[in-house]
N, C-alpha and C positions, 0 to 999 in steps of 0.2 A: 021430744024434750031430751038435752042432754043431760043425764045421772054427772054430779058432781066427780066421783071417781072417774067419770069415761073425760070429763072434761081436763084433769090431774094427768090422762093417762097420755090426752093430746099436747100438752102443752109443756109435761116435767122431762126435761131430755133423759135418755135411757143412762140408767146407771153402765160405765164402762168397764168391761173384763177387767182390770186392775186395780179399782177402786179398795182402796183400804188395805194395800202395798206400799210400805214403803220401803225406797230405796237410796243410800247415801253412797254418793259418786265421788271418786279422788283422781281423777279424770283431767285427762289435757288435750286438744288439738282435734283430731279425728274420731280415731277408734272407740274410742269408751264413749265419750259423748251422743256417739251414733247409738250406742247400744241403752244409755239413758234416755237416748229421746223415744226410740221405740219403744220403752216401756212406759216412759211421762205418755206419748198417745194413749199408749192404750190404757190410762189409767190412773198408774201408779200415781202417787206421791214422790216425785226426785229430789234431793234434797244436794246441789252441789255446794262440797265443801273446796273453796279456795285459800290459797294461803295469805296474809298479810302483805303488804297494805293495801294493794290493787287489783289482787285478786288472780283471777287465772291469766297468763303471759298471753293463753290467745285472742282475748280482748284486744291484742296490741298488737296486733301481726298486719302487716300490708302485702301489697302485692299478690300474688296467686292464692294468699290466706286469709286475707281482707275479709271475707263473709264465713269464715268459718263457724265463728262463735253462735253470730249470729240466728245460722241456718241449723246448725244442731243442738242450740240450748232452749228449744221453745219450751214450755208446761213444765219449767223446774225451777226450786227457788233457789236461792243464794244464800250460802252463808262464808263470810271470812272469817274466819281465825286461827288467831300465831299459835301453831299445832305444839312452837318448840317452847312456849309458857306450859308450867302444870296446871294454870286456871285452863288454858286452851288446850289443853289436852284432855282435862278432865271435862271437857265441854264436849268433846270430840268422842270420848267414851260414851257417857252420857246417852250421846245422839246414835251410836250405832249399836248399844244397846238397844233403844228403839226402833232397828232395822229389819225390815224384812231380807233384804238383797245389799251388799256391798259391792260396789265396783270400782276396780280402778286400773291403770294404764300407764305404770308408772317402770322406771330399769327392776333388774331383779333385786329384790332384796331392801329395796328401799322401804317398800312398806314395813315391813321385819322390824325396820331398825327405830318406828314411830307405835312399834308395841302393835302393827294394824294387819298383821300379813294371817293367812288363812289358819294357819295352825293353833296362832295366839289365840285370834278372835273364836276359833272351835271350839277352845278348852272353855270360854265362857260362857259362850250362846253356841250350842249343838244344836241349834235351828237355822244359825244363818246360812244361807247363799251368797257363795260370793265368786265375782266371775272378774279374771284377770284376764287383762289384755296384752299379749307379747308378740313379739318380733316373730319367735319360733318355737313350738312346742321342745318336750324333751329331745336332747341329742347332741351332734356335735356343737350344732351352731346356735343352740341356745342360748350363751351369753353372750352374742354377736349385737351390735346395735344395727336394728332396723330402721326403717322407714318406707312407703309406701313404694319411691321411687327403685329404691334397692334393690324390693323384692320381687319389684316387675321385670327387673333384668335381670337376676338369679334365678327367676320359674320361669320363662321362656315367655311372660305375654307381650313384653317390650319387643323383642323378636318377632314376635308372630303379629304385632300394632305396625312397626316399621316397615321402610324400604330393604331389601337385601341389603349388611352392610352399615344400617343405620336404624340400630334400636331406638323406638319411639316409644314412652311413655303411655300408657294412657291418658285421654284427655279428663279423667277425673278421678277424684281418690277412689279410687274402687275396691283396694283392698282393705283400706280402712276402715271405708263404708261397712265392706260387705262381711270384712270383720268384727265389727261393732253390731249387723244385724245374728252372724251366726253365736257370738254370744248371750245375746237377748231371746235367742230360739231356746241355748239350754239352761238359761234362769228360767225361761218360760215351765222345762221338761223339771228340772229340778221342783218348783214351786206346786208342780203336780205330784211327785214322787213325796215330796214333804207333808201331802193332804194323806198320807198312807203310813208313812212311817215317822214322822216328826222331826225328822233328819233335815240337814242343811246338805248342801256339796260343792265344792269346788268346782269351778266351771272356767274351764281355762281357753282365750280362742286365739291362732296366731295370724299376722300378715303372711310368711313365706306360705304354711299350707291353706292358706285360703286361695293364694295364685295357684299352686298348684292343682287348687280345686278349679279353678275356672280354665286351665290349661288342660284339666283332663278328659275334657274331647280331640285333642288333639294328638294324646296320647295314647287313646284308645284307637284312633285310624293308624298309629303307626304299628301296632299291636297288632291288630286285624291285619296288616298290607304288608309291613316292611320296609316302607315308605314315607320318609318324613313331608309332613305337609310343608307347601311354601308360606311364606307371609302373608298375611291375609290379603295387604295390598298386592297381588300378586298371584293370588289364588287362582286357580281354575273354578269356579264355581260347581256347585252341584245341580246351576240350574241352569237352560241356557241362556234366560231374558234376565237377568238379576244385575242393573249393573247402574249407575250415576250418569246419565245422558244430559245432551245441552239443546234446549229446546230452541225454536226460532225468533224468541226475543232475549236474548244472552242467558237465559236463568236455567239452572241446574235440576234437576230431578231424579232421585231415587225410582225405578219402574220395575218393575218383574213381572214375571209368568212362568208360576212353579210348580204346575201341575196341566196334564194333557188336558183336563176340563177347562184350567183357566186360556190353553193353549188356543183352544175352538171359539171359544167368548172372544179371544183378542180380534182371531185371524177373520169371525164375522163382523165384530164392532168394525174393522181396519177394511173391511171386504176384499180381502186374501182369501179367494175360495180355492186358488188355484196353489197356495202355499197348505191349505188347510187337507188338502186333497193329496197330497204330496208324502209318498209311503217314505221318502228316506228321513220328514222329518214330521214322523207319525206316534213315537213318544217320547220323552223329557232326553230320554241319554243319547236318543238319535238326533235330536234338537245340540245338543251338547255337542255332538261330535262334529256339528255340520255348524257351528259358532263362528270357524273364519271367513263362512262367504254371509253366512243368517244376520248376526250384528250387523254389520257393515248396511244392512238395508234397513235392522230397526232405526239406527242411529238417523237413516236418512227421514224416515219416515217423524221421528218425532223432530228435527229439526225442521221441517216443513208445520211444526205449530207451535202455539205459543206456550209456556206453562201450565196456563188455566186449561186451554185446550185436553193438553197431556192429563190434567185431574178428571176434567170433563168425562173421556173416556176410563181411564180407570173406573172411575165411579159408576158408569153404566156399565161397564164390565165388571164392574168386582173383582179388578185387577189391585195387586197390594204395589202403592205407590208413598213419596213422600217427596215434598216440596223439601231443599235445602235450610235448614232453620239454625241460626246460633243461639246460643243462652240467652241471650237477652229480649231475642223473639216474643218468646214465651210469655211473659206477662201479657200479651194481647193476645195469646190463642184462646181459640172461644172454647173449645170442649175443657179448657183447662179451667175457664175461665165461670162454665156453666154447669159444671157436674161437681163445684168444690174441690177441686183438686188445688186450690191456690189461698192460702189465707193470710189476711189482713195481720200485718207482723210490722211493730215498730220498730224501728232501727237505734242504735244508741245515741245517733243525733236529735231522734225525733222526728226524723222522717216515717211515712209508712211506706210499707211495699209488701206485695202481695207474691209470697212463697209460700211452695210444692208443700202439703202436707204428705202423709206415709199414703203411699201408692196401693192401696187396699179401703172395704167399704167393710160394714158389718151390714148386715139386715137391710141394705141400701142405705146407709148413712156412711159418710165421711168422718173418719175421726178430730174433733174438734181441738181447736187452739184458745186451750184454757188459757197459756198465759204465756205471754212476752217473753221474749229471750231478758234474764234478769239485768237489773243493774249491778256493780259491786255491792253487796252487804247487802242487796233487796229484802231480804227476808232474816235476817239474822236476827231480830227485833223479835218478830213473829215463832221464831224457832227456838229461842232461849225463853220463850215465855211456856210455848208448849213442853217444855223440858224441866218448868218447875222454877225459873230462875224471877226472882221479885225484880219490880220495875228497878228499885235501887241499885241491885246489884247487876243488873243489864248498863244503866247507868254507867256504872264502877268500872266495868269490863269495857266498855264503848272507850273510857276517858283516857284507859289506862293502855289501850291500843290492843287490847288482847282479843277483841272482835269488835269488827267496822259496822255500825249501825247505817246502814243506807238511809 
């Protein structure tokens, strides 16, 4: 017999580390969004605030920006209002007095000038958090205007993405990304430090030292050697099998073998006894060094099968392999497809489509997608209510355009 509680315990989803945070976002494009969706996952309450009439500009962006909004505003609700009324100003106080966490991602100084920048908001709530997203921390090039693109070619990853010669881009916003997750790590540190001292903090993350962050392994080999590395396209690898081979029904594959254990799995799967046996290419850096005659016969050898083939063996070897895949792939990969890694998201046409939740599990659960990437004004109804405002005067403010009622 199941006890009533064991049954409550099966079926009530777990409460989420965030739950009963909230966070008010002033946020556009990449970076800050990235850092509110990682905490809407894990939790929080987001509450993004847009400006009049239409709401945030990335709504409206096509081309390379087209899914922006979408993919980084899931589990947050929406409010618009004209921040430059003192009814919407005062609606705007209001609501980040009920904040746990502020965020925003805006030039220097602009917050400052809407009464909202870190100093102001301390002298009133000496609890809040609040973490600003910029181009570059303190120094020369702090009032510089960033963007994702810039900073890839001012910290060396464009260079080290590209051909000799012709700095490449990375193929996705990565410092935006992965600046919008390292300030969501020190809201995280601060909202701990706050459980101790009742203090808020400033939490500041930039694009330029973020590249610089992900460039510096390559600046720790030139540290160690004296030697600058070549571009990645270009590289000598550090392993000898590690390379994009073209099997023998035109299709492309990712294959490697990067240790002497998986070296012996290959050369027995492949029945190379007579390469496996072979003292000059007996471990990884002797393999390495003997790559201008060694490739030249993987290559022959996986062009003599097909794709699947080339999986077929990796996978009884537990050689690390990967078929060629674009973005769009992906919504039919199965492990993406079977482990929750992919969630049911409406789009602002009203289409559904099924995207990437946060790349982490708790207890073996997946973080859920409480709720839709918002409409304009979704929630501003809901939010002026919980803020004490009577139907009538939500009315009043809807009419009077100083907040958009979705």
């Amino acid at each position: 017999m199941t006890l009533d509680g064991d049954r409550d315990a099966m079926t009530t989803p777990p409460q989420l580390p965030l739950a009963g945070i909230r966070v008010v976002e002033f946020v556009h494009m990449v970076m800050g969004p990235t850092c509110g969706l990682v905490l809407a996952d894990l939790g929080a309450e987001v509450i993004k605030v847009e400006p009049t009439p239409d709401g945030d500009n990335t709504r409206r962006l096509t081309g390379s920006g087209v899914g922006f909004f979408v993919n980084f505003n899931r589990n947050k609700k929406s409010l618009i209002v004209d921040m430059k009324t003192p009814e919407g100003r005062a609606i705007v106080d209001r609501l980040v007095a009920s904040a746990d966490v502020v965020t925003e991602n805006f030039r220097p100084g602009a917050m400052e000038k809407l009464g909202l920048g870190y100093e102001q908001l301390k002298a009133r709530h000496p609890g809040i958090i609040y973490a600003s997203h910029k181009g570059f921390l303190d120094g020369p090039y702090e009032t510089r205007t960033a963007l994702d693109e810039v900073v890839q070619m001012m910290g060396g990853l464009a260079y080290m993405t590209g051909l000799p010669g012709r700095p490449l881009r990375a193929g996705t916003s990565v410092n935006d990304i992965m600046g919008g997750m390292f300030a969501a790590i020190g809201v995280l540190a601060a909202l701990l430090e706050r459980k101790e001292t009742g203090r808020g903090k400033l939490v500041r993350s930039a694009l330029f030292e973020n590249c610089a962050f992900l460039v510096s392994q390559h600046m720790a080999a030139y540290a160690m050697t004296g030697r600058a590395l070549p571009p990645m396209s270009i590289r000598v690898a550090a392993w000898a099998i590690y390379d994009v081979f073209e099997t023998g029904d035109g299709q492309q594959i990712f294959f490697a073998v990067v240790s002497d254990t998986q070296w012996a799995a290959f050369c027995e799967a492949v029945g190379w006894q007579a390469r496996l046996a072979d003292p000059a290419l007996k471990t990884n850096n002797l393999r390495v060094a003997a790559r201008p005659t060694l490739l030249p016969e993987i290559e022959a050898l996986l062009r003599g099968m097909t794709r699947d083939e080339v999986i077929a063996l990796a996978e009884r070897a537990g050689l690390p392999y990967a078929p060629i895949i674009r973005p769009e792939d992906l919504f039919e990969d199965p492990h993406l497809n079977a482990s929750g890694g992919l969630a049911d998201t409406v789009l602002p046409d009203g289409r559904h489509a099924r995207l990437p939740t946060l790349p982490l599990d708790l207890d073996g659960r997946r973080l859920p997608k409480r709720l839709d990437p918002p409409g304009p004004g979704a929630h501003s109804r809901e939010i002026l209510e919980g803020l004490g405002y009577p139907d009538a005067e939500i009315e009043r403010l809807g009419a009077a355009g100083v907040v958009r009622l979705g």
